[in-house]
N, C-alpha and C positions, 0 to 999 in steps of 0.2 A: 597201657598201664599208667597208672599215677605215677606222676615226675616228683609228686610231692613226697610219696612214699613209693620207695622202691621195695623189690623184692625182698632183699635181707632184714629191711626195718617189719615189713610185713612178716615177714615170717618169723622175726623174735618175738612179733607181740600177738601173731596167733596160731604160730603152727603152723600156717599154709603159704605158700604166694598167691598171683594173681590168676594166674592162669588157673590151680584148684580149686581158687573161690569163684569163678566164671563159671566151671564146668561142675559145680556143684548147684550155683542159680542156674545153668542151663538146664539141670535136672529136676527143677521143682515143679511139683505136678499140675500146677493152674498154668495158663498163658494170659490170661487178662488181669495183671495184679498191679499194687500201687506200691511203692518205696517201702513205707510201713509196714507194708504184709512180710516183705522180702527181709526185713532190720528182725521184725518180729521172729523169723524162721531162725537166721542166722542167732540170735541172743539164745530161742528156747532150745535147739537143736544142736548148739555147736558153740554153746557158752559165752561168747561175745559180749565186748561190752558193749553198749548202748552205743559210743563212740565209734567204736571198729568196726560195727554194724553197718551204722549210717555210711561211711567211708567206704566199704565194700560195696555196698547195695548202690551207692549212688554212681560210684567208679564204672560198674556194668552198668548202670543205665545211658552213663557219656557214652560208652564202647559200643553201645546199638543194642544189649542184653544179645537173647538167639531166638527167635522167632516171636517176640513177648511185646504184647501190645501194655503199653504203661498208664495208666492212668492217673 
């Protein structure tokens, strides 16, 4: 998890922690995606901001994502 934002800061500004925003990219139905696709899901899907997006999306991709090839 991000040092930068922890858990409680995460989760006042969207609801979730880290570990549900993982396990909700671990759920997304493509394996070969690029940052954008995944910011893109997170904003139309789960109302995000543009911001919190990118932050989330790029957080799982430091952490190794779950099976997901990045481009």
């Amino acid at each position: 998890m991000s040092a930068k934002f922890d858990n409680k800061r995460l989760f006042h500004s969207t609801g979730k922690i880290w570990p549900e925003w993982f396990t909700i990219l671990d759920e997304f139905p493509e394996q070969n995606v690029y940052v954008g696709l995944l910011v893109k899901y997170l904003v139309d899907e789960y109302g995000l901001s543009n911001n919190w997006a990118w932050i989330i999306a790029l957080e799982y991709v430091r952490q190794g994502g779950s099976r997901r090839t990045f481009s």
